[in-house]
MMTF fields as JSON, N, C-alpha, C and O atoms, coordinates in Angstrom:
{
  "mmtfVersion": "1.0.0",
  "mmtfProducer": "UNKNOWN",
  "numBonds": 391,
  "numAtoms": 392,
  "numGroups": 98,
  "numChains": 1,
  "numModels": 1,
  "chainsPerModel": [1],
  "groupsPerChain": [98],
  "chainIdList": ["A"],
  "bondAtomList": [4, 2, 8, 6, 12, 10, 16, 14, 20, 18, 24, 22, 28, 26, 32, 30, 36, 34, 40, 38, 44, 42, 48, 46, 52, 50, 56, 54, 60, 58, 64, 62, 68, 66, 72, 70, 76, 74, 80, 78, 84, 82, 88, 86, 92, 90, 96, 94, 100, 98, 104, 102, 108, 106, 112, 110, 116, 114, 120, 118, 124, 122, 128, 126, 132, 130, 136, 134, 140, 138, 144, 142, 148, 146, 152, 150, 156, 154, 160, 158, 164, 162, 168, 166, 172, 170, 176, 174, 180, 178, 184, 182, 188, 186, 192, 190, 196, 194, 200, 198, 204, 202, 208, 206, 212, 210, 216, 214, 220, 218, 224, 222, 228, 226, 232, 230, 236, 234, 240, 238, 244, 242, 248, 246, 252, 250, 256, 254, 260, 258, 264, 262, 268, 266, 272, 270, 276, 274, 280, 278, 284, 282, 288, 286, 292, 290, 296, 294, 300, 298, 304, 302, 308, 306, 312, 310, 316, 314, 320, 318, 324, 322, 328, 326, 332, 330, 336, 334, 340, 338, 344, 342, 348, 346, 352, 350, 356, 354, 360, 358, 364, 362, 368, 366, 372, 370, 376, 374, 380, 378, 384, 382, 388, 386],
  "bondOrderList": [1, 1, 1, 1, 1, 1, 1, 1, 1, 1, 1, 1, 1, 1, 1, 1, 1, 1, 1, 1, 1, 1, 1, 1, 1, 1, 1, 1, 1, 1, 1, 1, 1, 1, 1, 1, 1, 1, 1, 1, 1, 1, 1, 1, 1, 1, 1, 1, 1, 1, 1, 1, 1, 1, 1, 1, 1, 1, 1, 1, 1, 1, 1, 1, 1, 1, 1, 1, 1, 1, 1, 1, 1, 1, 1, 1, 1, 1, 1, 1, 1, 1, 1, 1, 1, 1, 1, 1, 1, 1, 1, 1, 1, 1, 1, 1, 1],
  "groupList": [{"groupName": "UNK", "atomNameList": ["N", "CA", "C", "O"], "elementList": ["N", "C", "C", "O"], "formalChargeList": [0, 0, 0, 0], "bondAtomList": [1, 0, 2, 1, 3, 2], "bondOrderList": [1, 1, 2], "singleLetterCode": "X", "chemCompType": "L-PEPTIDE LINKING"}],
  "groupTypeList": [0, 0, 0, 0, 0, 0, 0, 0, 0, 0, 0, 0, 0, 0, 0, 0, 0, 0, 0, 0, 0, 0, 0, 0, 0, 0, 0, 0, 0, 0, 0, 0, 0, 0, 0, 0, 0, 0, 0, 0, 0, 0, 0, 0, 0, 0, 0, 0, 0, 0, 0, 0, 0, 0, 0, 0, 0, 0, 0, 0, 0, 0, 0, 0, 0, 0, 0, 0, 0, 0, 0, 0, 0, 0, 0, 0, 0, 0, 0, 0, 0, 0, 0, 0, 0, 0, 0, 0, 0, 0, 0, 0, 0, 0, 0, 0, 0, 0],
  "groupIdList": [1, 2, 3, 4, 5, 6, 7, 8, 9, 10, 11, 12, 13, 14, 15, 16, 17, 18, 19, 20, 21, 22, 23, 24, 25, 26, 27, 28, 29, 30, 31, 32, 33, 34, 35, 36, 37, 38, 39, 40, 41, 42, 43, 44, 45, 46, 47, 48, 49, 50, 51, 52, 53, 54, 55, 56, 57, 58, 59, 60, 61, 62, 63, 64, 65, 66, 67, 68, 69, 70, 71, 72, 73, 74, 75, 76, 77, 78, 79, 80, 81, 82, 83, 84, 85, 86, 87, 88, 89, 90, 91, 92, 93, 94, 95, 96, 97, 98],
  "secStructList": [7, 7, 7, 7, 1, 1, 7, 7, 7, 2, 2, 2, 2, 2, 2, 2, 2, 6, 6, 1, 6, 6, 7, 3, 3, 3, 6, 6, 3, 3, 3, 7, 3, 3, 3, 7, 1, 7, 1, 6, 2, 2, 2, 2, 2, 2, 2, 2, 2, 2, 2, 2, 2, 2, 2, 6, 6, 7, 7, 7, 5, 7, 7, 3, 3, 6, 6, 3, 3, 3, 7, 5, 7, 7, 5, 1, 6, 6, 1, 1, 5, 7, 7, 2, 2, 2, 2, 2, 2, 2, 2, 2, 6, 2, 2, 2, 2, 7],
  "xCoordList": [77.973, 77.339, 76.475, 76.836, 75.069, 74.498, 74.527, 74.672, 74.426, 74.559, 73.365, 72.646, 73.382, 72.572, 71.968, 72.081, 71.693, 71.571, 71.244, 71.269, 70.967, 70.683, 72.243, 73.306, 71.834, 72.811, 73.544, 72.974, 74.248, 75.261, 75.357, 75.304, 75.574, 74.975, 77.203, 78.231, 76.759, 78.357, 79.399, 80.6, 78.765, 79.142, 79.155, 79.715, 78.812, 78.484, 79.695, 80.535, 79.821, 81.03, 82.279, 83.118, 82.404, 83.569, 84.148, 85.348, 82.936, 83.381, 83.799, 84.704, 82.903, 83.226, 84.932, 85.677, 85.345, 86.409, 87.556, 88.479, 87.242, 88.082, 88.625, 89.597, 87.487, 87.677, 88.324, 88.693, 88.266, 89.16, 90.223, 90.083, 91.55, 92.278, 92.99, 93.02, 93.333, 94.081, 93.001, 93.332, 91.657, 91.017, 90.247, 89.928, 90.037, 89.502, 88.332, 87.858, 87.898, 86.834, 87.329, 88.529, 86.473, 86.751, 85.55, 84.674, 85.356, 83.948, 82.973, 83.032, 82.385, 80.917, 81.509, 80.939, 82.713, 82.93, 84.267, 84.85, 84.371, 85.241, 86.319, 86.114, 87.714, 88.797, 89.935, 90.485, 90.689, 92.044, 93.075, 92.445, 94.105, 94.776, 95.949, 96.466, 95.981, 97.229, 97.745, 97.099, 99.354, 100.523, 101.102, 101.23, 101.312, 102.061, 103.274, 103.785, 104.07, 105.541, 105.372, 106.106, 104.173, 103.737, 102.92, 102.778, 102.362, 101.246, 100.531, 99.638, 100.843, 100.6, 99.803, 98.752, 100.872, 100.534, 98.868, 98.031, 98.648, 97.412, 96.793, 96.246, 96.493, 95.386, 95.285, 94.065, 95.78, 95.401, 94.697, 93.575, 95.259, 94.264, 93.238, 92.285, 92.979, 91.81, 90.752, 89.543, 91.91, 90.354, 89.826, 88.688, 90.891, 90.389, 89.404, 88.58, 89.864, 88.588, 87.07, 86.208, 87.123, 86.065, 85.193, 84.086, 86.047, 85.352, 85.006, 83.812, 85.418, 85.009, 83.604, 82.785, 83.664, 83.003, 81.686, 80.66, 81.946, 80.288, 80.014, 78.791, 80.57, 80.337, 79.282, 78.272, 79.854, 79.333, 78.284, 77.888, 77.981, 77.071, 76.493, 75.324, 78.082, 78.006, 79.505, 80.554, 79.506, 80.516, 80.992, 80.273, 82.068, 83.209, 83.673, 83.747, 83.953, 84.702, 86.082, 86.681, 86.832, 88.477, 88.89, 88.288, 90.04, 91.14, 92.444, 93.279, 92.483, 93.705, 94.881, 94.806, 96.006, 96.943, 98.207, 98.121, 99.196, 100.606, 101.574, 102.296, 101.447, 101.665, 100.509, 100.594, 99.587, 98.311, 96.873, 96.321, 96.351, 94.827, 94.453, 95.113, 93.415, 92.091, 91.099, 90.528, 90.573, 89.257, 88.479, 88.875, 86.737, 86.496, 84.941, 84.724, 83.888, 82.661, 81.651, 81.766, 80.728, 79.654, 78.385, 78.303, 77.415, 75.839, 75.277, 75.364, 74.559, 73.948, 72.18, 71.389, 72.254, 70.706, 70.447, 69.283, 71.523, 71.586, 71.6, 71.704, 71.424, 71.288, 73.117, 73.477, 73.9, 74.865, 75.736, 76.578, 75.236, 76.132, 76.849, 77.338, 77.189, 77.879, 76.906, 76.119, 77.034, 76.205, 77.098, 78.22, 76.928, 77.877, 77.99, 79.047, 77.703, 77.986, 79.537, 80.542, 79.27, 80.761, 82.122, 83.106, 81.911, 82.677, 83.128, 84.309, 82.115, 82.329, 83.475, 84.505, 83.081, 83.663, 84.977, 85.659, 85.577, 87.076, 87.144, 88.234, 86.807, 87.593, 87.626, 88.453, 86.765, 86.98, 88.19, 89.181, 88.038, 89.291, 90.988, 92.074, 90.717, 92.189, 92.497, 93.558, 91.524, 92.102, 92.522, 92.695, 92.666, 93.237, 94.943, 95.819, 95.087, 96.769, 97.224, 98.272, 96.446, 97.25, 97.578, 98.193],
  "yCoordList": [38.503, 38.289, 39.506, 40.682, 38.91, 40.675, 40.797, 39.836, 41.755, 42.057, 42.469, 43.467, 40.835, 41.4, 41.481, 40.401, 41.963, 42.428, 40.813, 40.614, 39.865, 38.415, 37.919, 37.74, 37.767, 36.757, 35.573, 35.002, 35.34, 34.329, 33.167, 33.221, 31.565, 30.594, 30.559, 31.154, 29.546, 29.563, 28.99, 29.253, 28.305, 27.871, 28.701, 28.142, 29.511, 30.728, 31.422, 31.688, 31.802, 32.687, 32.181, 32.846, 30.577, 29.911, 30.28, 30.433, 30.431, 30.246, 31.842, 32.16, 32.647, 34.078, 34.203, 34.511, 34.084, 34.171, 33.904, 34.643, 33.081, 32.85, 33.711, 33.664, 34.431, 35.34, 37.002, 37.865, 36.997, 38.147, 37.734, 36.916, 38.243, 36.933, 38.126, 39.341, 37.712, 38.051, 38.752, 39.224, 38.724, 38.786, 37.321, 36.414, 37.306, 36.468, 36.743, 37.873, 35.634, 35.452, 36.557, 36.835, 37.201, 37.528, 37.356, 38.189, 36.467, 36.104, 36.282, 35.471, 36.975, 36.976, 38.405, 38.803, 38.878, 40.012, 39.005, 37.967, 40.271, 39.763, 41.389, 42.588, 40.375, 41.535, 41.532, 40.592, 42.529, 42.472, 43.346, 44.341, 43.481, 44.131, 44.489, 43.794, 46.004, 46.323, 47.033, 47.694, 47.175, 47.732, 48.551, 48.234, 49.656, 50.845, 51.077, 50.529, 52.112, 52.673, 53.794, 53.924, 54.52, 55.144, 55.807, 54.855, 56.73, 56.812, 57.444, 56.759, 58.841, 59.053, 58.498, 58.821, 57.35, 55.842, 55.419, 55.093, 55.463, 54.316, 55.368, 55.08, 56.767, 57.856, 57.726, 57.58, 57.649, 58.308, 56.989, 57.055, 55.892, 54.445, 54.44, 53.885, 55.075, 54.941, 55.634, 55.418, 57.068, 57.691, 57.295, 57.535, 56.588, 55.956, 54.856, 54.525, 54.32, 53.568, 53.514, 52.636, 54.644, 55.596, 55.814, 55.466, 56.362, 57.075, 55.447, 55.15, 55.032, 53.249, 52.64, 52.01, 53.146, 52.059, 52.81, 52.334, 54.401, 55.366, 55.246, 55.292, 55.099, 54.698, 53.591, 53.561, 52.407, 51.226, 51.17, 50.176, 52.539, 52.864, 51.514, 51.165, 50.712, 50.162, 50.193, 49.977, 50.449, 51.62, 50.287, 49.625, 50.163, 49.248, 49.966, 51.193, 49.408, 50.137, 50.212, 49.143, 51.489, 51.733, 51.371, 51.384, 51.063, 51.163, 52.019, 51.54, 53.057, 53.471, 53.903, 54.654, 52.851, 53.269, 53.324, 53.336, 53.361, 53.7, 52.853, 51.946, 53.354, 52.057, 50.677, 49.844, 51.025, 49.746, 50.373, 51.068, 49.782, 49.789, 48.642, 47.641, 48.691, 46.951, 47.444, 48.109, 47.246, 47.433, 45.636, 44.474, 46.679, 44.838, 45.407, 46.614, 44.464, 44.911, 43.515, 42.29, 44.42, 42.741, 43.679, 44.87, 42.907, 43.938, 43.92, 42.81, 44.811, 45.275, 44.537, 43.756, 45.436, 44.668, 43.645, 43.25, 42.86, 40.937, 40.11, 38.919, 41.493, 40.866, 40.476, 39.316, 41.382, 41.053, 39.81, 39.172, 39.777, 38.474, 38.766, 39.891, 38.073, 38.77, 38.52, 37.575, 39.267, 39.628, 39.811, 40.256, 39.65, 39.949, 41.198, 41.042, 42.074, 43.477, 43.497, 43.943, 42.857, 42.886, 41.993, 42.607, 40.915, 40.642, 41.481, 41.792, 41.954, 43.349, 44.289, 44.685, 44.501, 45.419, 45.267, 46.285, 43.867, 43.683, 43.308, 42.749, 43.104, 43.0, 44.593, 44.997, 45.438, 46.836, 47.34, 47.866, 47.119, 47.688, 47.008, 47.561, 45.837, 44.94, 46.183, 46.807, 46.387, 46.913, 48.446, 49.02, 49.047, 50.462, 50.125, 50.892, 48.514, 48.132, 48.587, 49.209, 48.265, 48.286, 46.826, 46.703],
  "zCoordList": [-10.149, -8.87, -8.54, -8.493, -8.285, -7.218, -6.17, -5.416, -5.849, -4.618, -3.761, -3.801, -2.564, -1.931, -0.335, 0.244, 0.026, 2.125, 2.903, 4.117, 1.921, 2.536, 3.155, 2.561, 4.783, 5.131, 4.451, 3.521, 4.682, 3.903, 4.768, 5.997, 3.715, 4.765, 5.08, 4.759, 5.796, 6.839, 5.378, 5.318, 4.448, 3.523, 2.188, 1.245, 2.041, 1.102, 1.4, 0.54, 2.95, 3.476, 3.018, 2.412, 3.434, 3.255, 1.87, 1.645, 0.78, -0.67, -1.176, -1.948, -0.526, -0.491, 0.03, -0.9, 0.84, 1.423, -0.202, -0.546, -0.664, -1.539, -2.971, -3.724, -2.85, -3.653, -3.34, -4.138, -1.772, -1.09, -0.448, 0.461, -0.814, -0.792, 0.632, 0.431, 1.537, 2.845, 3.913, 5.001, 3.383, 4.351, 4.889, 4.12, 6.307, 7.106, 8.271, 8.392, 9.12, 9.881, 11.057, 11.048, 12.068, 13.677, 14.167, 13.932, 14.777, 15.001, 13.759, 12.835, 13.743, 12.84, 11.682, 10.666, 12.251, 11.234, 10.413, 10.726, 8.842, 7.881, 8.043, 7.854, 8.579, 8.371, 8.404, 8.978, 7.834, 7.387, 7.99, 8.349, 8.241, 8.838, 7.394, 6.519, 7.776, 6.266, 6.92, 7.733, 6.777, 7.589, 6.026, 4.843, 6.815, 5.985, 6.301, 7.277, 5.356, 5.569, 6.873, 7.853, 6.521, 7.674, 8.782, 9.549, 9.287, 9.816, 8.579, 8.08, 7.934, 6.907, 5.759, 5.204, 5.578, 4.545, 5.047, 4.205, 6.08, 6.581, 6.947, 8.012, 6.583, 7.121, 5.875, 5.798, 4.488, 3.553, 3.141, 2.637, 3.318, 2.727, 3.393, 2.846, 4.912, 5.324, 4.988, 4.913, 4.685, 3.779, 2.411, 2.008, 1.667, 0.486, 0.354, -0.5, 1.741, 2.168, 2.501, 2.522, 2.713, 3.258, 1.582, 1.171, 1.127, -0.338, -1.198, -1.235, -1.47, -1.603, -1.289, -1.958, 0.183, 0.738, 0.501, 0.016, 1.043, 0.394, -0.718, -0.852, -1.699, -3.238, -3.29, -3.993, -2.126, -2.528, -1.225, -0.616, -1.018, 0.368, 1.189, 1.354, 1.765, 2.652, 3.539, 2.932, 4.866, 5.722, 6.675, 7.424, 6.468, 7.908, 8.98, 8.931, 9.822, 10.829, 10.561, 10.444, 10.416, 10.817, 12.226, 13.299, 11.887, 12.997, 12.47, 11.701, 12.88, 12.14, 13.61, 14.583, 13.005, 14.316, 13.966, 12.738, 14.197, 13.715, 12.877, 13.29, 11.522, 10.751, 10.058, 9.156, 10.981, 10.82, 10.853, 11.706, 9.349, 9.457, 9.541, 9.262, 9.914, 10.359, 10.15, 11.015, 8.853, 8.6, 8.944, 9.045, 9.041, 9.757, 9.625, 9.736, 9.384, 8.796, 9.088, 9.066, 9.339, 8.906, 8.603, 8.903, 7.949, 7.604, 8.596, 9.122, 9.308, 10.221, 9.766, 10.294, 8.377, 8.086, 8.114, 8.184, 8.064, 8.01, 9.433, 9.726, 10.262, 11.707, 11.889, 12.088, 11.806, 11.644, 11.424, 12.056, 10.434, 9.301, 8.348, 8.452, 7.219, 6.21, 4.901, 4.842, 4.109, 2.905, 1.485, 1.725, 0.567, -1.208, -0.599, 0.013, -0.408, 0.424, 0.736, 0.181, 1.797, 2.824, 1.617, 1.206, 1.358, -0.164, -0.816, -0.97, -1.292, -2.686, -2.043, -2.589, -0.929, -0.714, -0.215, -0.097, 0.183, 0.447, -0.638, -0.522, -1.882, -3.332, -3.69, -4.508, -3.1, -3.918, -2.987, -3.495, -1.324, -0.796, -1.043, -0.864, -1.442, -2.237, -3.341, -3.36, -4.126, -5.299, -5.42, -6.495, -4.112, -3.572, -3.728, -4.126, -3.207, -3.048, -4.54, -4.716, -5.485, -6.87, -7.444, -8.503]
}
């Protein structure tokens, strides 16, 4: 697949979804919520998240709170929609779990 800044039709998304498996819709953004052993646990995934996502120099928003991250993203350039972008990148943040 390439990757690219074009909006995704509502049906594109649907099929995308399938390939990131525990992430979902919030309105117009794609996101997941991951619960840790501890606060610790979910500062250090968030920064792994971080280094990920600059790699793939496209940036989500954190939530980092006690026990729980929620990362949650949509492309900005796409007029905020979702893009192979935002995809890519919850298959690259799945694969931090191991």
């Amino acid at each position: 697949m390439s990757l690219s800044y074009d909006k995704l039709s509502p049906s594109a998304v649907e099929e995308a979804l399938s390939t990131a498996p525990g992430w979902s819709l919030d309105g117009p953004a794609l996101v997941r919520d991951f619960s840790f052993e501890s606060y610790k646990d979910g500062l250090v995934f968030g920064a792994a998240v971080g280094y990920v996502a600059d790699a793939l120099n496209h940036h989500p928003d954190l939530h980092i709170g006690y026990k729980k991250v929620r990362v949650s993203m949509v492309t900005h350039d796409a007029g905020g929609g979702l893009t192979s972008y935002d995809f890519e990148l919850a298959r690259r943040i799945n694969g931090l779990l191991g």
